[in-house]
C-alpha positions as CSV (number, residue, x, y, z in Angstrom):
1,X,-138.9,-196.9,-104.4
2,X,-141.6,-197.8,-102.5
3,X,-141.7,-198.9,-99.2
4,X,-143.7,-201.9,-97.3
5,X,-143.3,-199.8,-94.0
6,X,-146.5,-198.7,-92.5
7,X,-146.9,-195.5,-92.2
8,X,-148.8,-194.4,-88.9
9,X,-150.9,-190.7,-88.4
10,X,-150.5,-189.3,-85.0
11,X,-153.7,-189.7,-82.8
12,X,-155.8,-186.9,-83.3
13,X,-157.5,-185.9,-80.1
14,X,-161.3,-186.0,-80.9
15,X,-163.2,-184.3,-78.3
16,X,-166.2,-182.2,-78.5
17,X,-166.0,-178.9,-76.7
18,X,-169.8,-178.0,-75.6
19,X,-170.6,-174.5,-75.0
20,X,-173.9,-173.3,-73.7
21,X,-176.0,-170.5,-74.7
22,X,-176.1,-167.9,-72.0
23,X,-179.2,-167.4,-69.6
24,X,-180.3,-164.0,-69.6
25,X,-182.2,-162.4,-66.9
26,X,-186.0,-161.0,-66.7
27,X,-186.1,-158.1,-63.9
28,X,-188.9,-155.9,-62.8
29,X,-188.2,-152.7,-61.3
30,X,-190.2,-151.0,-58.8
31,X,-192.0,-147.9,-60.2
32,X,-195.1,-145.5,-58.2
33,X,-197.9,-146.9,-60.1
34,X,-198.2,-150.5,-60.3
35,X,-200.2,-152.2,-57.1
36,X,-198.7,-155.1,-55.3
37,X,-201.6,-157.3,-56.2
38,X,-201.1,-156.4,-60.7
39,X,-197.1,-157.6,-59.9
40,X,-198.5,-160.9,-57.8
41,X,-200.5,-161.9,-60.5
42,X,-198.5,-160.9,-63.0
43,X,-195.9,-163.1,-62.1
44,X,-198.2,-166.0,-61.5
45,X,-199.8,-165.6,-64.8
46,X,-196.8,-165.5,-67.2
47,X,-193.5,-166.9,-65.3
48,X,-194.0,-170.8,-65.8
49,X,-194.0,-172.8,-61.9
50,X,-194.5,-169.4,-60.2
51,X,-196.2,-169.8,-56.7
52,X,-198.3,-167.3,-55.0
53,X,-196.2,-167.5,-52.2
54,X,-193.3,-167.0,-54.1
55,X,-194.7,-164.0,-56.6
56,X,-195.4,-162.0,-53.6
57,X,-191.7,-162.5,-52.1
58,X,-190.2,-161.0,-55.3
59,X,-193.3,-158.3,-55.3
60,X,-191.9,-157.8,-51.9
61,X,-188.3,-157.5,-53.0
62,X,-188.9,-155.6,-56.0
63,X,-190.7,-152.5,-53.7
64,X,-188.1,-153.0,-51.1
65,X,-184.8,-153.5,-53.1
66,X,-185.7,-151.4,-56.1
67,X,-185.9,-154.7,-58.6
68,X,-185.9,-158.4,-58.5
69,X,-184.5,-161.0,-60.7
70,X,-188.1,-162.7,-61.5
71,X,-186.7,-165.4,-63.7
72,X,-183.3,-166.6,-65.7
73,X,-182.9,-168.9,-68.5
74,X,-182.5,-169.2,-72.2
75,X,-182.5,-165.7,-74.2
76,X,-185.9,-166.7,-76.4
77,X,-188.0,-167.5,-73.6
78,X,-186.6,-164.3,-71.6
79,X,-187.2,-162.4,-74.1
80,X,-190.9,-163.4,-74.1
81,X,-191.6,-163.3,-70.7
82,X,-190.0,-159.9,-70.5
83,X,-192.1,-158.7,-73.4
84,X,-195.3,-159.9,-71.6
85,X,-194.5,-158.3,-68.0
86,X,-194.0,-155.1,-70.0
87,X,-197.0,-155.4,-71.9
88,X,-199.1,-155.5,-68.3
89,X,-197.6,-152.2,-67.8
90,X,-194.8,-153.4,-65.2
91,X,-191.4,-151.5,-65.6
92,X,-188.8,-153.6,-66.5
93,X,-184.9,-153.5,-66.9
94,X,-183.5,-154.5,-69.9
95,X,-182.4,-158.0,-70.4
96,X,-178.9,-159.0,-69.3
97,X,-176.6,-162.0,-69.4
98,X,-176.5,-163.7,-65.9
């Protein structure tokens, strides 16, 4: 038998659930041998919009407070900026998830 009733699906709820890659976080630590001036320009040559100014508050922090968090952001770029901080010599902490 077949029937001239419509038959009718239930709504299906179509939504798009967006998740987001976690930042990670690059951090210097302080250490005995690395002058004030190398971490400055460090900093200013490899962290992309860093000021003088500010380079030399987190040089400041990191000889003060033992580390600073010197930039956050996606794990690839971390990841680079962390590996070119280390190859200047400066001693860094491994990346984390902020």
């Amino acid at each position: 038998m077949i029937s001239n009733a419509a038959t009718s699906t239930p709504d299906r709820l179509t939504s798009t659930v967006r998740k987001t890659y976690p930042n990670f976080k690059v951090i210097v630590l302080n250490d005995d041998f690395n002058t004030f001036q190398h971490v400055s320009d460090c900093l200013i040559k490899y962290i992309p919009g860093m000021t003088g100014d500010r380079a030399w508050e987190l040089t400041n922090q990191v000889h003060f407070d033992g580390l600073a968090v010197v930039w956050v952001g996606p794990q690839e770029q971390a990841e680079l900026y962390h590996q070119q901080l280390r190859r200047e010599g400066l001693t860094m902490a491994p990346l984390e998830k902020a």
